[in-house]
C-alpha positions as CSV (number, residue, x, y, z in Angstrom):
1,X,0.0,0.0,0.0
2,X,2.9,2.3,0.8
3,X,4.5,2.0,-2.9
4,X,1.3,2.6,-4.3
5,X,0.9,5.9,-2.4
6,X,4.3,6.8,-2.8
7,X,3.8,5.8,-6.8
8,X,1.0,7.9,-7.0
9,X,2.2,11.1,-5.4
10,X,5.6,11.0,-7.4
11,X,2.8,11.1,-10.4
12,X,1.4,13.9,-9.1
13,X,4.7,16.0,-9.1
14,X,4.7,19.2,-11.1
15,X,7.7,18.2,-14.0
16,X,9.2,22.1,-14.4
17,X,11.1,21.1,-17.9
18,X,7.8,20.0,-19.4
19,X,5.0,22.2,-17.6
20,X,3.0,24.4,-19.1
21,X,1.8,28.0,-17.5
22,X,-1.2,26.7,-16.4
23,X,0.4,23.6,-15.0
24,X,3.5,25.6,-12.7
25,X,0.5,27.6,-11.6
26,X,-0.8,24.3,-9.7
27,X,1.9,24.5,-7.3
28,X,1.8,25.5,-4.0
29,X,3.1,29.1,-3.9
30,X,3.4,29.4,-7.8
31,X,1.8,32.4,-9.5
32,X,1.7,33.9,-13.2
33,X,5.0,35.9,-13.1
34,X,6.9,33.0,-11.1
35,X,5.5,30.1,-13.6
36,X,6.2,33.0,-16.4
37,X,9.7,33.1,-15.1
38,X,10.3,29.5,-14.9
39,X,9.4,29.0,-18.6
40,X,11.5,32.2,-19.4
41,X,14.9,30.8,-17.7
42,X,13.7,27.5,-19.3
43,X,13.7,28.5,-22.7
44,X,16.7,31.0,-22.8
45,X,18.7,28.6,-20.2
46,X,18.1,25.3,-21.4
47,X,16.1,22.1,-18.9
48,X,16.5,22.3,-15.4
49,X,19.4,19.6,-14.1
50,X,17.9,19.2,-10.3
51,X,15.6,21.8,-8.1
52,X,18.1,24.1,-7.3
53,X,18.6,24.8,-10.7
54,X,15.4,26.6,-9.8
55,X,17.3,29.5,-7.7
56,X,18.8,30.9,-11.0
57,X,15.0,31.7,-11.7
58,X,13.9,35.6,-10.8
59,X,12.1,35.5,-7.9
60,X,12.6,32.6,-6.4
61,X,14.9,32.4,-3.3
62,X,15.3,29.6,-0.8
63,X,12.8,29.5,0.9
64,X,9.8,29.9,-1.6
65,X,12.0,27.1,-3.0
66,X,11.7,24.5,-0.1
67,X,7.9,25.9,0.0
68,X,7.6,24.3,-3.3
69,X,10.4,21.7,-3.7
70,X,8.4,18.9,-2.6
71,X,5.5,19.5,-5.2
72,X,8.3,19.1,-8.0
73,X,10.2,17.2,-10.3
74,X,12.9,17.7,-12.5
75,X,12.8,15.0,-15.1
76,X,14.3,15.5,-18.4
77,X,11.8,14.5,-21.5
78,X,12.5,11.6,-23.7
């Protein structure tokens, strides 16, 4: 039962490389200019390697980070 939740929640998980606006904006403590800034640094800077990659992004510091990080994943596409 506990892989199964723990399955499920990592499904759940926000992938920043692929989300769109509307998809950042689902995390917890993620509003239009941060998502906007996330896809900006994204698309000018390349994927993001791991979720401090994330505190290159204007406007987000360390703790909105660890607000957030848990909500998150990095994975690269296929």
């Amino acid at each position: 039962l506990f892989l199964f939740t723990g399955l499920a929640f990592a499904a759940d998980k926000v992938n920043v490389n692929t989300a769109s606006l509307e998809q950042l904006q689902t995390i917890n403590g993620v509003g239009v200019s941060t998502a906007e800034a996330i896809i900006t640094y994204r698309e000018e800077s390349g994927l993001f390697k791991n979720v401090d990659d994330l505190l290159n992004v204007k406007g987000i510091g360390e703790k909105k980070l660890e607000k957030f990080s848990e909500q998150i994943s990095v994975a690269v596409p296929e």
